[in-house]
C-alpha positions as CSV (number, residue, x, y, z in Angstrom):
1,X,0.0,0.0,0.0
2,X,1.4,3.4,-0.7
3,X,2.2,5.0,2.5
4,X,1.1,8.7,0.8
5,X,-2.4,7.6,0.7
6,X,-2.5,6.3,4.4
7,X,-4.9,7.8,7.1
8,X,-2.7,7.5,10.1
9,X,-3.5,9.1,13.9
10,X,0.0,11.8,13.0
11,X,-2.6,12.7,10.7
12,X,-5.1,13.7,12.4
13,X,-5.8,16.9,15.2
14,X,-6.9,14.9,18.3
15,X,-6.5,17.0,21.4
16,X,-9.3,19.4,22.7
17,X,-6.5,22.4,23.2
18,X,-5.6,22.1,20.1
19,X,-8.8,22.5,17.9
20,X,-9.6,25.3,20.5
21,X,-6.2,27.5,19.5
22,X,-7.5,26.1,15.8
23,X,-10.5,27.9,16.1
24,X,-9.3,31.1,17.8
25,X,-6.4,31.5,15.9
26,X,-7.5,30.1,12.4
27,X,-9.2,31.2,9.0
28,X,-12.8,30.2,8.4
29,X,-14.2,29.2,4.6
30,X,-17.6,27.6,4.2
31,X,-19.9,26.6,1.6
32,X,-23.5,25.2,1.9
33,X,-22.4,21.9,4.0
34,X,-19.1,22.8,5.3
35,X,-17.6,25.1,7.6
36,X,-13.3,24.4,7.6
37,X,-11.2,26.3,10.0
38,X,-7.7,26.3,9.2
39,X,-4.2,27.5,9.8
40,X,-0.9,27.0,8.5
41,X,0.4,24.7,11.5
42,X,3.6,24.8,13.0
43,X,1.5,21.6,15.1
44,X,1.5,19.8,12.1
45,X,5.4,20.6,11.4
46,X,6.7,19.3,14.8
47,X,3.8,15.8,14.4
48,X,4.3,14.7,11.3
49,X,5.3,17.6,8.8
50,X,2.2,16.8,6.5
51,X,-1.6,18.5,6.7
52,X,-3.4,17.4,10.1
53,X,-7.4,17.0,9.7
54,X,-9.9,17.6,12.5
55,X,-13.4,16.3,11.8
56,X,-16.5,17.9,13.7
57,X,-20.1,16.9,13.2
58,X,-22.4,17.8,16.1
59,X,-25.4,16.1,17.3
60,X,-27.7,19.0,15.4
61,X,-26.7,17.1,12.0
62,X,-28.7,14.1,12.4
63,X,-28.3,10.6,14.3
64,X,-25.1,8.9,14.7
65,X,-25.1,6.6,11.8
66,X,-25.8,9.9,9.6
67,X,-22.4,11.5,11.4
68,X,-20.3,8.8,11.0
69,X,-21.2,8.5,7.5
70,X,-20.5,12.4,7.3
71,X,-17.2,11.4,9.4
72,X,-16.0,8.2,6.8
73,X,-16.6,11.1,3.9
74,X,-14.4,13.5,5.2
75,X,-11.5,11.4,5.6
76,X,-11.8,9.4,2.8
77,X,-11.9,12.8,0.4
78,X,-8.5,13.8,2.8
79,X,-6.7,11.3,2.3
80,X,-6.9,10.9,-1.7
81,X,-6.9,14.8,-1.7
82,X,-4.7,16.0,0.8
83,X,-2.0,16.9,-1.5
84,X,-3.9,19.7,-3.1
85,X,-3.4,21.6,0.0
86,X,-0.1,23.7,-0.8
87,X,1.4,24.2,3.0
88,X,1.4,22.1,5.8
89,X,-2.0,22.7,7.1
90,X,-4.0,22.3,10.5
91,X,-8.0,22.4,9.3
92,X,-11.3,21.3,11.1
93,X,-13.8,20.7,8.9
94,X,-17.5,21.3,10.9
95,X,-19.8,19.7,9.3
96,X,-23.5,21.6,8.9
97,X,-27.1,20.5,8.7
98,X,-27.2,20.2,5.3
99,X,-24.3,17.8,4.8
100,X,-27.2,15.3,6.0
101,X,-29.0,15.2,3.3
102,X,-25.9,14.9,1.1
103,X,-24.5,11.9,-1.6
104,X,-21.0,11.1,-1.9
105,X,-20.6,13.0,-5.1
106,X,-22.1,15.7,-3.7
107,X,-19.8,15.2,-0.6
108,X,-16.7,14.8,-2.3
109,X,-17.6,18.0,-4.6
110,X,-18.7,20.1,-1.7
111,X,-15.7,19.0,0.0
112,X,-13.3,19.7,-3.3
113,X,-14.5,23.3,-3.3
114,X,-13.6,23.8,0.3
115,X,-10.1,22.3,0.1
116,X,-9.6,24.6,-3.2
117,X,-10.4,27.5,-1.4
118,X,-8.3,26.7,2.3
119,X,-5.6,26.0,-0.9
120,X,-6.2,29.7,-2.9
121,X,-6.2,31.2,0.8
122,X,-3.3,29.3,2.5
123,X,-1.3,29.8,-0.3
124,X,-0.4,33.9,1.0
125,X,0.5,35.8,3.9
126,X,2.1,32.4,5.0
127,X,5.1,34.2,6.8
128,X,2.9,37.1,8.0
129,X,0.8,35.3,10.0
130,X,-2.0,36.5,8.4
C-alpha cells in the first residue's frame, strides 16, 4: 500500500486544546455543508510535517449513523486529496445541517470546493501570519 495515501492518527488533530487554539487562531471558509477552519500549523510541522485534519459533526446534523457517514466522507476525500493543500495545514472541517442530506458525489464535490479555497487562501500571507 502506498504509504502517501494512508490515514494514520499523525494525521489527524486529536487533542481538545488544540482545535480550540484552531478555532481562535485560524481562518474560516464555508460553503453550503461545510464550515473548515484552518491555519498554516507549525503543530502539524513538529507531528508529522504533513496536513493534520480535525473532523467535527455535532449532534444537530442528524443521528449517529448519519455522522459517522459524514465522518467516513471527510477522511476518505483527505486522504486521496490532501496533496492539493499547498502548506502544511491544520484544518477542522464542521460539518453543517445540510451535509445530512448529502451523496457522496455531492460530498466529495462540496468538499473539493472547500479544500480549493483553504488552498487559494493558504497559499499567502504564510510568513505574515495573516
Amino acid at each position: 500500500m502506498n504509504r502517501s495515501f494512508s490515514f494514520n492518527k499523525s494525521d489527524r488533530i486529536l487533542r481538545r486544546p488544540e482545535f480550540l487554539h484552531l478555532s481562535e487562531t485560524g481562518k474560516k471558509v464555508h460553503n453550503r455543508q461545510f464550515l473548515a477552519v484552518f491555519r498554516p500549523g507549525s503543530a502539524c510541522l513538529r507531528f508529522s510535517g504533513r496536513t493534520r485534519l480535525g473532523i467535527t459533526v455535532t449532534k444537530k446534523v442528524g443521528p449517529a449513523v448519519v455522522r459517522n457517514r459524514i465522518k467516513r466522507l471527510c477522511r476518505e476525500h483527505f486522504r486521496l486529496n490532501r496533496h492539493q493543500i499547498r502548506n502544511c495545514q491544520d484544518i477542522n472541517l464542521i460539518a453543517k445541517k445540510k451535509a445530512a442530506d448529502m451523496s457522496a458525489e455531492q460530498a466529495f464535490s462540496s468538499l473539493a470546493d472547500i479544500f480549493s479555497k483553504i488552498s487559494a487562501m493558504g497559499h499567502g500571507n504564510q510568513e505574515s501570519g495573516k
